[in-house]
DRENBA-388101 format. One record per residue (C-alpha): residue number from 1; x, y, z; residue in one letter. Coordinates in Angstrom, 2 decimals. Example, Ala and Ser with C-alpha at 12.3 -4.5 7.8 and 13.67 -1.06 7.14 Angstrom:
<atoms>
+-----+---------+---------+---------+----+
!   i !      c1 !      c2 !      c3 ! aa !
+-----+---------+---------+---------+----+
!   1 !   12.30 !   -4.50 !    7.80 !  A !
!   2 !   13.67 !   -1.06 !    7.14 !  S !
+-----+---------+---------+---------+----+
</atoms>
This chain:
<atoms>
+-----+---------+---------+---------+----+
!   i !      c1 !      c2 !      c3 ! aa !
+-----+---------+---------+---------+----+
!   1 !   19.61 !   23.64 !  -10.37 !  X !
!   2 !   21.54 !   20.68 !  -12.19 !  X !
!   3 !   19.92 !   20.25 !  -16.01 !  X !
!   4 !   18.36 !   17.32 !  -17.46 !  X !
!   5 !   21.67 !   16.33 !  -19.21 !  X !
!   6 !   23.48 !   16.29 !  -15.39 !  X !
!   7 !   21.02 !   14.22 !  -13.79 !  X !
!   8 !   21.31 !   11.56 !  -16.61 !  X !
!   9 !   24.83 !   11.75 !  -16.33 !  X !
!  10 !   24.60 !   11.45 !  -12.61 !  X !
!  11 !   22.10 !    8.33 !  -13.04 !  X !
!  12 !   24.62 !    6.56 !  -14.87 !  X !
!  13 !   27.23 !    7.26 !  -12.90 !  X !
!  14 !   24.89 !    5.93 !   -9.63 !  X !
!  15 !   23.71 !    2.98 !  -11.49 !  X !
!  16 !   27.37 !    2.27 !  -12.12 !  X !
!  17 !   28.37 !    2.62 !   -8.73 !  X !
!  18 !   25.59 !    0.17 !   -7.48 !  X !
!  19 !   26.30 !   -2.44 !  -10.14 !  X !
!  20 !   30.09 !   -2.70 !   -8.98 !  X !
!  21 !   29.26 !   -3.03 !   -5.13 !  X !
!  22 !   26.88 !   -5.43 !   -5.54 !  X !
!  23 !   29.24 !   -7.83 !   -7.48 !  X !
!  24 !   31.41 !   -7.18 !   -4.39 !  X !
!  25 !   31.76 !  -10.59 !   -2.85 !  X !
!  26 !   31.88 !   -9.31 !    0.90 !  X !
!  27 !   28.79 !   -7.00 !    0.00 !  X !
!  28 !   26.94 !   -9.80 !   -1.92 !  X !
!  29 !   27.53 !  -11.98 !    1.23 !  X !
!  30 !   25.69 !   -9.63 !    3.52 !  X !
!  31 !   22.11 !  -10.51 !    2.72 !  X !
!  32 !   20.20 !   -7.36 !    4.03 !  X !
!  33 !   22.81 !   -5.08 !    2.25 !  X !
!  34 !   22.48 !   -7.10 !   -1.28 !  X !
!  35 !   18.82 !   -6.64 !   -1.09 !  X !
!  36 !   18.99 !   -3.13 !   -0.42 !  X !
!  37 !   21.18 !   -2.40 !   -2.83 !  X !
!  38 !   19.17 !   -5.04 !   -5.32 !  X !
!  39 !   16.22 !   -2.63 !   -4.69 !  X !
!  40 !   18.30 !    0.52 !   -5.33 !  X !
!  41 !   18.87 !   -0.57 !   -8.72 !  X !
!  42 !   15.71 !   -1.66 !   -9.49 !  X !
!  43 !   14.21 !    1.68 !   -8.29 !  X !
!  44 !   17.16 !    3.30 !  -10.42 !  X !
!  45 !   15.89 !    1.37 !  -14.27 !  X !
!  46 !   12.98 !    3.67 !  -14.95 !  X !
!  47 !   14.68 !    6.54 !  -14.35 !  X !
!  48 !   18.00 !    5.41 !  -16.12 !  X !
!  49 !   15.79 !    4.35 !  -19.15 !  X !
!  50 !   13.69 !    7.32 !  -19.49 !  X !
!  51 !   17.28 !    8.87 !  -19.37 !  X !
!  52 !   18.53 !    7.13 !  -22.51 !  X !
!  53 !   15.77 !    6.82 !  -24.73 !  X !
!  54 !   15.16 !   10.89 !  -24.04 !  X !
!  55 !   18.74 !   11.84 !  -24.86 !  X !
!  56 !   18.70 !    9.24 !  -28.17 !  X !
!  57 !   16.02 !   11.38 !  -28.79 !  X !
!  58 !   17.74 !   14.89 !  -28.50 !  X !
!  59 !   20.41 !   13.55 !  -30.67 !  X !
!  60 !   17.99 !   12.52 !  -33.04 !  X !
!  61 !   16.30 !   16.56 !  -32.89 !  X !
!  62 !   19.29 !   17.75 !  -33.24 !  X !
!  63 !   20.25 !   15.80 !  -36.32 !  X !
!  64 !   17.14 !   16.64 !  -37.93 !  X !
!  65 !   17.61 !   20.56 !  -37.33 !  X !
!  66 !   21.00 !   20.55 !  -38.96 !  X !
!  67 !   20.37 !   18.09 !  -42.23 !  X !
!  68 !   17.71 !   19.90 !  -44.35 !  X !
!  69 !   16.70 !   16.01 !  -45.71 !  X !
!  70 !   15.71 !   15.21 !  -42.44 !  X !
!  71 !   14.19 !   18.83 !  -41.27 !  X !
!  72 !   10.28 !   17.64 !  -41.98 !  X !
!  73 !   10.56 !   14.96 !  -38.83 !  X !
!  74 !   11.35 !   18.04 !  -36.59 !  X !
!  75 !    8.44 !   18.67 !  -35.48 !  X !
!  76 !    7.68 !   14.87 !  -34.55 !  X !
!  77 !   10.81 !   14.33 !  -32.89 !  X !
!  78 !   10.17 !   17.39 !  -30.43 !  X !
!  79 !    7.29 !   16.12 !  -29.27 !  X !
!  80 !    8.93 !   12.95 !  -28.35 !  X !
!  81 !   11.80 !   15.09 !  -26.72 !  X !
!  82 !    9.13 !   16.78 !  -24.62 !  X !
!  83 !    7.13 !   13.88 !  -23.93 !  X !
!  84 !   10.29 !   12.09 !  -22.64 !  X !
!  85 !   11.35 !   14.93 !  -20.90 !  X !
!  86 !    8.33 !   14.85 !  -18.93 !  X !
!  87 !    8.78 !   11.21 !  -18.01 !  X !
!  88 !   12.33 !   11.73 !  -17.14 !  X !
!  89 !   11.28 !   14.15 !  -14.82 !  X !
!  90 !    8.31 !   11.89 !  -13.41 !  X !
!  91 !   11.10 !    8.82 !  -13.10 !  X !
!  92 !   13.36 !   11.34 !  -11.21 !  X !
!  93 !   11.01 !   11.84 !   -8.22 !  X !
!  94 !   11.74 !   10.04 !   -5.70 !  X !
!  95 !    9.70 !    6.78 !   -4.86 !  X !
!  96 !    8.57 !    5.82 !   -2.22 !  X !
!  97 !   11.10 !    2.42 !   -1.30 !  X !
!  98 !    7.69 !    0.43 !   -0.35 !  X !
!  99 !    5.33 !    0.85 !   -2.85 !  X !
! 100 !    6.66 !   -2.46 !   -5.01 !  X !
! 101 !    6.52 !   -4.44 !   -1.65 !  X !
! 102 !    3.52 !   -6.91 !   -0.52 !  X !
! 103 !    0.99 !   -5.68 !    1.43 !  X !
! 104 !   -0.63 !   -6.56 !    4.85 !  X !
! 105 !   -4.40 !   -4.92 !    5.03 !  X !
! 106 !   -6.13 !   -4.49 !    8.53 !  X !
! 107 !   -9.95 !   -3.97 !    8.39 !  X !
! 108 !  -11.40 !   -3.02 !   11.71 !  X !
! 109 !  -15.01 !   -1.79 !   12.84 !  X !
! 110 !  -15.04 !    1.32 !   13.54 !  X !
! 111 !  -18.09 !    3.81 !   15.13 !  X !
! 112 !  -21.82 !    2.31 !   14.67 !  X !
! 113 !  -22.10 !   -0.86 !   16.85 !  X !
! 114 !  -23.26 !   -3.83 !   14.41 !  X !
! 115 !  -24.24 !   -1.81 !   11.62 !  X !
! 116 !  -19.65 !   -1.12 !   11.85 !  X !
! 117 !  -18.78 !   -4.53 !   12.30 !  X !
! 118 !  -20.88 !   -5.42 !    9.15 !  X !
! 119 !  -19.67 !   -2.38 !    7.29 !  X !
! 120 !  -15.92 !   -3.80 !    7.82 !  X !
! 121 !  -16.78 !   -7.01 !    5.98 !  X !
! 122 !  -18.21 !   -5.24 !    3.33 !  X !
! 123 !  -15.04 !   -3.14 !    3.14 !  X !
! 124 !  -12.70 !   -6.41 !    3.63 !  X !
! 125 !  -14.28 !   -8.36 !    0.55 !  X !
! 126 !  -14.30 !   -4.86 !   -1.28 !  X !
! 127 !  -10.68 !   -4.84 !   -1.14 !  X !
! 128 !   -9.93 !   -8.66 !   -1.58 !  X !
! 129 !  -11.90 !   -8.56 !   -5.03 !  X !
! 130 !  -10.16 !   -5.34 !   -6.13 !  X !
! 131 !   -6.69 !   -7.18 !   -5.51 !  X !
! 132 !   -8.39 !  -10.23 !   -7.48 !  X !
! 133 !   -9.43 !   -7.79 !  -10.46 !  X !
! 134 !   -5.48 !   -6.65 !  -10.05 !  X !
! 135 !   -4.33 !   -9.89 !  -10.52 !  X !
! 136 !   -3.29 !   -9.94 !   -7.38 !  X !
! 137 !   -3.11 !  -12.95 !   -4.72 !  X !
! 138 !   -4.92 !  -12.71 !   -1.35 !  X !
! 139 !   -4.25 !  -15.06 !    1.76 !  X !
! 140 !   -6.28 !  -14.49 !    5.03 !  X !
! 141 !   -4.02 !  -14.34 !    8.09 !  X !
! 142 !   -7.05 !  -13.70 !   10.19 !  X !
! 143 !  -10.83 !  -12.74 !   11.41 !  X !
! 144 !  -12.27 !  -11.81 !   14.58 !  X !
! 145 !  -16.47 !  -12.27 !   13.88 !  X !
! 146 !  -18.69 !  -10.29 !   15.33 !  X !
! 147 !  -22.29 !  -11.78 !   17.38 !  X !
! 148 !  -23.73 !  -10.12 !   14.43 !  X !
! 149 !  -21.95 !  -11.82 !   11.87 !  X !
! 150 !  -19.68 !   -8.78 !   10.73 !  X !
! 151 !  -16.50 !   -8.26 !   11.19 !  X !
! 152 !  -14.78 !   -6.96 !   14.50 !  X !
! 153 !  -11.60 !   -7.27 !   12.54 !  X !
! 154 !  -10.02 !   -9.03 !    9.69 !  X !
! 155 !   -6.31 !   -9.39 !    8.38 !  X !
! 156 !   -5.27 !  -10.64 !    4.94 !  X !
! 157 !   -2.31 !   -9.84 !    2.66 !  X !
! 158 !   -2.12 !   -9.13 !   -0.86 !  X !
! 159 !    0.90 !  -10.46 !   -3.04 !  X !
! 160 !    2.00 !   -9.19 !   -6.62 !  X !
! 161 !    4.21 !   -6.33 !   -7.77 !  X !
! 162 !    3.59 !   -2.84 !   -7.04 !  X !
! 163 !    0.61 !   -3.81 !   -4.35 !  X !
! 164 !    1.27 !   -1.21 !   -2.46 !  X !
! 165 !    1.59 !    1.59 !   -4.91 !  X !
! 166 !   -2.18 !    0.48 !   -5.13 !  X !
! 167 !   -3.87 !   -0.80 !   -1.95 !  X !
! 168 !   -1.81 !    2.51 !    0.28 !  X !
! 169 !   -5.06 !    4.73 !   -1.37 !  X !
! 170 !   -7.14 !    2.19 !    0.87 !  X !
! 171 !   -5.82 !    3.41 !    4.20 !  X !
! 172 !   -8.10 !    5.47 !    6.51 !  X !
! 173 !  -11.76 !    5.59 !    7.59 !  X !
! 174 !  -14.15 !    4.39 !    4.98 !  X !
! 175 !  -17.79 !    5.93 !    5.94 !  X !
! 176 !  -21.24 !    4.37 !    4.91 !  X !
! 177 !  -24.76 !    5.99 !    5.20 !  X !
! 178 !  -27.01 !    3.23 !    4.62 !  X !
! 179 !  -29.89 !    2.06 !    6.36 !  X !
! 180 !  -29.07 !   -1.33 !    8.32 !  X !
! 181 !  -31.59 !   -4.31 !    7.58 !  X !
! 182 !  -32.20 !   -4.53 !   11.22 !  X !
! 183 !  -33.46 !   -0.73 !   11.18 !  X !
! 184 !  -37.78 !   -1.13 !   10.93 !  X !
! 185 !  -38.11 !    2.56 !   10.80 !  X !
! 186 !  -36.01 !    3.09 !    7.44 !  X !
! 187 !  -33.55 !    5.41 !    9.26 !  X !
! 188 !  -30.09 !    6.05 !    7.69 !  X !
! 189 !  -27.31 !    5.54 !    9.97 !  X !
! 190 !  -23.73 !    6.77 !    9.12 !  X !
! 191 !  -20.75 !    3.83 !   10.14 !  X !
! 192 !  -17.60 !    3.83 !    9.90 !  X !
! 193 !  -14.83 !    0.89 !    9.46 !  X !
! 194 !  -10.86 !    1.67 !    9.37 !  X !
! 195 !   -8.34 !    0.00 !    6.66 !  X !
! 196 !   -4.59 !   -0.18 !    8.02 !  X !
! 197 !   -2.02 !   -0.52 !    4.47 !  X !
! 198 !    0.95 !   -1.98 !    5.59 !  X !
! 199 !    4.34 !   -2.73 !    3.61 !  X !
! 200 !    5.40 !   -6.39 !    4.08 !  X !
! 201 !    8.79 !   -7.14 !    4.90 !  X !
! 202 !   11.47 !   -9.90 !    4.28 !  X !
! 203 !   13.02 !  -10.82 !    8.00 !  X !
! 204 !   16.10 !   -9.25 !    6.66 !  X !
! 205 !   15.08 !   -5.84 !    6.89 !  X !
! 206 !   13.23 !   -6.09 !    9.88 !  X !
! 207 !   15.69 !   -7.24 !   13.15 !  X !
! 208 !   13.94 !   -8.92 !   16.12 !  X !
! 209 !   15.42 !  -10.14 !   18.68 !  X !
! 210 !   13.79 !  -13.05 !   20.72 !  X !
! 211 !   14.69 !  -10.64 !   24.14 !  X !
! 212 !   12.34 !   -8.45 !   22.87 !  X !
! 213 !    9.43 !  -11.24 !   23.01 !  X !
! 214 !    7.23 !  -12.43 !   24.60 !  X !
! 215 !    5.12 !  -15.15 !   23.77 !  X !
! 216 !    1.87 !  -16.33 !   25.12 !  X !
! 217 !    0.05 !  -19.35 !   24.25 !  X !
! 218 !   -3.98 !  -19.93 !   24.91 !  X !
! 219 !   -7.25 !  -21.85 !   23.17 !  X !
! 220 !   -8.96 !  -20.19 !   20.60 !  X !
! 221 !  -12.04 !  -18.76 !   20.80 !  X !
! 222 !  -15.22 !  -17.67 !   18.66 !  X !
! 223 !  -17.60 !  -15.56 !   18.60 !  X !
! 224 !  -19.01 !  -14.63 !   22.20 !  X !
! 225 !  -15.83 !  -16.32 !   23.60 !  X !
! 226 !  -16.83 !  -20.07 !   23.07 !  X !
! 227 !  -13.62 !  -22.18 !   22.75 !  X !
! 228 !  -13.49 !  -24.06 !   19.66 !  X !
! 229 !   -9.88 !  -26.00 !   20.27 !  X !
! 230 !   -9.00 !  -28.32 !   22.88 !  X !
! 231 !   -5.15 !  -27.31 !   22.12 !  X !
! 232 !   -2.87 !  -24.05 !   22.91 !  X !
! 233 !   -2.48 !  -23.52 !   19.45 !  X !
! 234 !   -3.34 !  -19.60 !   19.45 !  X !
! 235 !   -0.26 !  -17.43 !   19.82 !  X !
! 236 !   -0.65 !  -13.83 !   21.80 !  X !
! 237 !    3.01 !  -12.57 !   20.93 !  X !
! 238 !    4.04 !   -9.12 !   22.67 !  X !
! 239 !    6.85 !   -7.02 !   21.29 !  X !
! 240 !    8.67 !   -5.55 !   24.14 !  X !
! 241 !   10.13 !   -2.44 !   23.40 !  X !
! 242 !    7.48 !   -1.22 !   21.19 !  X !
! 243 !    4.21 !   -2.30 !   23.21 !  X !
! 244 !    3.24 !   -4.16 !   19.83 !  X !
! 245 !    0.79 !   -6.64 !   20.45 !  X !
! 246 !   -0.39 !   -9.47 !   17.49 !  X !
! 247 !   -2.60 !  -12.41 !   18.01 !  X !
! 248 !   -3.10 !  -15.47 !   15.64 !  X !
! 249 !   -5.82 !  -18.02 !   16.23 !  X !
! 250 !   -6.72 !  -19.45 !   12.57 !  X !
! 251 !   -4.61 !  -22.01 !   12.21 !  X !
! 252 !   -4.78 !  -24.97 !   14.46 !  X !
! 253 !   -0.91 !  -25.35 !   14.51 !  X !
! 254 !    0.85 !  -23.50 !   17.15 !  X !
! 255 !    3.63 !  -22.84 !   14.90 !  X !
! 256 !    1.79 !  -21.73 !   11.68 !  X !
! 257 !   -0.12 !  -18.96 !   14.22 !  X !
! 258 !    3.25 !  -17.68 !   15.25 !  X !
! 259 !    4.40 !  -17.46 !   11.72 !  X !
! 260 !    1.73 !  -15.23 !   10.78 !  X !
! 261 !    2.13 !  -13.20 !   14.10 !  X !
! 262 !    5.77 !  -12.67 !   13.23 !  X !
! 263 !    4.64 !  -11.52 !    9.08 !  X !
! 264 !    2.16 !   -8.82 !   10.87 !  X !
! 265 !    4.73 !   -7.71 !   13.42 !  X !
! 266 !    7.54 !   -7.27 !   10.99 !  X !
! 267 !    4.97 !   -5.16 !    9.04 !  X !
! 268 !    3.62 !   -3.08 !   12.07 !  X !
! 269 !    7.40 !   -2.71 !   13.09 !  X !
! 270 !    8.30 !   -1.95 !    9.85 !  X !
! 271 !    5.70 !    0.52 !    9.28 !  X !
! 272 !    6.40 !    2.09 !   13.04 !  X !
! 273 !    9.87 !    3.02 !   11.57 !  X !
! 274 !    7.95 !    4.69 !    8.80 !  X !
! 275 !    5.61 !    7.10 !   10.52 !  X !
! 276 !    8.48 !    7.88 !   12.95 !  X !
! 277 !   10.95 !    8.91 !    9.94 !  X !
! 278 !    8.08 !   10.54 !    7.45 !  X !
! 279 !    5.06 !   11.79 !   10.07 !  X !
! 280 !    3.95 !   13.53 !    7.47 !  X !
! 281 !    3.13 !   11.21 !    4.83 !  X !
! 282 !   -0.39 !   10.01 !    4.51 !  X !
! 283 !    0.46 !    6.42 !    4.49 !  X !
! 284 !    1.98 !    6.42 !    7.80 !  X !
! 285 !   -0.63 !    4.01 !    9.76 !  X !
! 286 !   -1.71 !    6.47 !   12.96 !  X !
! 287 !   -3.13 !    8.61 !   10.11 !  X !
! 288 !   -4.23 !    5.59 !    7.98 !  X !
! 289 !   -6.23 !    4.48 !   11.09 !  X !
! 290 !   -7.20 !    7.82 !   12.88 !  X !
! 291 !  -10.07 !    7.20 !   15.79 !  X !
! 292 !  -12.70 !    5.88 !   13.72 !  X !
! 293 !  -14.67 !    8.67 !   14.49 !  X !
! 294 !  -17.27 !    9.93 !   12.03 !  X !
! 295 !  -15.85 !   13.09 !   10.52 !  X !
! 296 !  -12.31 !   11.29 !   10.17 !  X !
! 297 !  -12.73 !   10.12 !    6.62 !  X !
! 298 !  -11.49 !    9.64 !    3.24 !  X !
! 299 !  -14.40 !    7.78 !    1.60 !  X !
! 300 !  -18.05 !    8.03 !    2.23 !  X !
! 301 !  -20.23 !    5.46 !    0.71 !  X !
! 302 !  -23.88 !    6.76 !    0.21 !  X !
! 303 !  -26.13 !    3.68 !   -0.23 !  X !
! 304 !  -29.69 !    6.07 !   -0.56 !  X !
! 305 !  -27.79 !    8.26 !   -3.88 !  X !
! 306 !  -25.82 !    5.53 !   -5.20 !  X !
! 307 !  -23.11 !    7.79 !   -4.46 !  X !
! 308 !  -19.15 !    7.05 !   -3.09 !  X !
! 309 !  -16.95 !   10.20 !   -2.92 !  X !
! 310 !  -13.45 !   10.30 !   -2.17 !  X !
! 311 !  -12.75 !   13.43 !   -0.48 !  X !
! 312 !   -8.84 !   13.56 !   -1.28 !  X !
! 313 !   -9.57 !   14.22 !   -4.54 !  X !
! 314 !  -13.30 !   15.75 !   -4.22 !  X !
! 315 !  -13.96 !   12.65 !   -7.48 !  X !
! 316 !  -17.41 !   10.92 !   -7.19 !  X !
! 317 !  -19.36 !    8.11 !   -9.19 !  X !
! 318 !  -22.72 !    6.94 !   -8.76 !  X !
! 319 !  -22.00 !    3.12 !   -8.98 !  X !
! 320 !  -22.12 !    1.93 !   -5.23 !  X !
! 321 !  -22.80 !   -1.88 !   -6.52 !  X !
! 322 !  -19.59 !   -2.02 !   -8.82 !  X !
! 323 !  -17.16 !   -0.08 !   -6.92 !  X !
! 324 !  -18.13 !   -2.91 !   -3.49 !  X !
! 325 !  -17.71 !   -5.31 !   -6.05 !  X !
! 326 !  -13.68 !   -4.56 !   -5.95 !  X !
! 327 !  -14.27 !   -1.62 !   -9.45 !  X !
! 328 !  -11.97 !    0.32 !   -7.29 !  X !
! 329 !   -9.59 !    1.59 !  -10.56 !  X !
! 330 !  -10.69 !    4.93 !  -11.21 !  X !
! 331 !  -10.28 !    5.83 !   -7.63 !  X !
! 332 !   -6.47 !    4.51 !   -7.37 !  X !
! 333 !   -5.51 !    6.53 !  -11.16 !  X !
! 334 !   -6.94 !    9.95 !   -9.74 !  X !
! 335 !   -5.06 !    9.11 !   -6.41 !  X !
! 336 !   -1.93 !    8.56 !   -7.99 !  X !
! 337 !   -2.55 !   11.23 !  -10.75 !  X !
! 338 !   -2.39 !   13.76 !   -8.15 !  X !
! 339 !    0.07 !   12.10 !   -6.26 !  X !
! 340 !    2.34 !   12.43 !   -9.59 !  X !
! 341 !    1.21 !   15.99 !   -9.95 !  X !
! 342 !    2.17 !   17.33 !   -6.67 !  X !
! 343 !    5.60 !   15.19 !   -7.04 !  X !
! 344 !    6.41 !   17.16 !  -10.07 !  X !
! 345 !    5.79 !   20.42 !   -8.59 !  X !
! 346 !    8.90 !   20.01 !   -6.48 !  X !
! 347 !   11.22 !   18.00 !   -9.22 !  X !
! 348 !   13.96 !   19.16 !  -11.74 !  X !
+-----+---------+---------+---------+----+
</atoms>
């Protein structure tokens, strides 16, 4: 197993490397291989500074233990060497390459009729006030309505850096016990609504070819089916090889509904290439999305006790009214605590 002292040597020599291709004038002219390697690097500076400032600080231990004036700050200075140490082996684990990217964020109904398709729009704004708390920027792509005035299913992304480090916790089946207001007999019923997390892509790293498509026009319709445009100007668009279907409808342009068809395909495409490389990670979309069934679940919102528990990391408040208000925090640092904890299980 290489030491501390190789792998900074070996980040260097990477970081290095990546600098000189990328001033390369026939790499820099390739856009999707500039932007990879632009994202290489950038993944590469946390790492490469934990790397410095920890062996500035060995040489600084070192010099302490051999100069008798300077032997009192010995003690101080390894802590920092430990702490850093620590962090340089945190910064060495690999990343995942999407979690700085945008995110696209499905919401659909899942099991429980009405009571579902209301229990998605409560999920939908849940998550569009946690990106606002984030400082985040939301911009609604679309919404299906229910007769019932929930949600069937809703589509928004979220802009700012690192979104999907945070909204990825968000994918799976979120399950409510509540008792619906059109329930007389003050029965609980148990819903269920299912959050998609997707990375969103820049056309560059995401080839389609306009073979592969297939592009239907129609009116758009509301809820029940009603038309509510005299124009084509919703966009059905089919992706061939993959059996990828996205429709847009919002807009009343023709041409802004295929734009946002083509920023959810390149996601779903993107995300396809994902779950088919890594299966097993947790933020591949199949498992994000499951069946909606009942027992598939990684929240469950209990509206009787006040209670939410996530049951990835068995951690539960008794705050139901701040946590739908987007107070959604606490559950993302335990997430991502653990995440770092298994992570440096398997590192240097």
């Amino acid at each position: 197993m290489a030491t501390l002292e190789e792998l900074a040597e070996e980040l260097e020599r990477s970081h290095a490397e990546l600098e000189q291709r990328l001033a390369d004038p026939t790499v820099y002219a390739d856009r999707r291989e500039a932007a990879d390697l632009g994202r290489r690097l950038k993944e590469l500076d946390p790492a490469l500074r934990a790397a410095r400032e920890w062996r500035q600080a060995s040489t600084d231990l070192a010099d302490a233990k051999g100069d008798p004036e300077l032997s009192s700050f010995a003690g101080e200075l390894e802590a920092d060497v430990a702490r850093l140490e620590e962090e340089l082996r945190l910064a060495l684990v690999e990343r995942d390459p999407a979690d700085a990217k945008d995110v696209i964020v499905e919401v659909r109904q899942g099991v429980g009729g009405d009571e579902a398709a209301l229990w998605a729009g409560d999920v939908a704004r849940m998550l569009q006030r946690y990106a606002e708390r984030r400082g985040y920027r939301t911009e609604l792509l679309s919404v299906s309505e229910s007769d019932g005035g929930g949600v069937k299913e809703q589509v928004f992304a979220v802009k700012g850096d690192g979104a999907y480090s945070v909204f990825k916790w968000e994918g799976g089946t979120h399950r409510v016990q509540r008792v619906p207001a059109t329930e007389s007999q003050g029965r609980i019923h148990t819903s269920t609504a299912t959050v998609a997390v997707m990375p969103e892509v820049e056309e560059v790293e995401v080839t389609i070819e306009d073979k592969d498509l297939k592009i239907d026009v129609y009116r758009s319709t509301g809820p029940g089916g009603q038309s509510v445009n005299t124009t084509d100007s919703a966009v059905r668009i089919t992706h061939l090889p993959t059996g990828i279907v996205v429709s847009m409808q919002d807009e009343k342009s023709q041409l802004q509904n295929k734009q946002k068809a083509m920023r959810v395909l390149r996601a779903r495409l993107y995300e396809a290439e994902r779950e088919r490389q890594q299966a097993e990670l947790a933020a591949a979309r199949r498992s994000q999305v499951g069946t909606g069934e009942r027992a598939e679940k990684i929240r469950t919102y209990n509206f009787p006790e006040n209670r939410l528990t996530d049951h990835r990391v068995k951690h539960t408040v008794h705050r139901l009214d701040q946590v739908l208000d987007g107070d959604l925090e606490e559950f993302t640092d335990a997430l991502q605590a653990e995440e770092r904890r298994r992570a440096l299980e398997t590192a240097v």
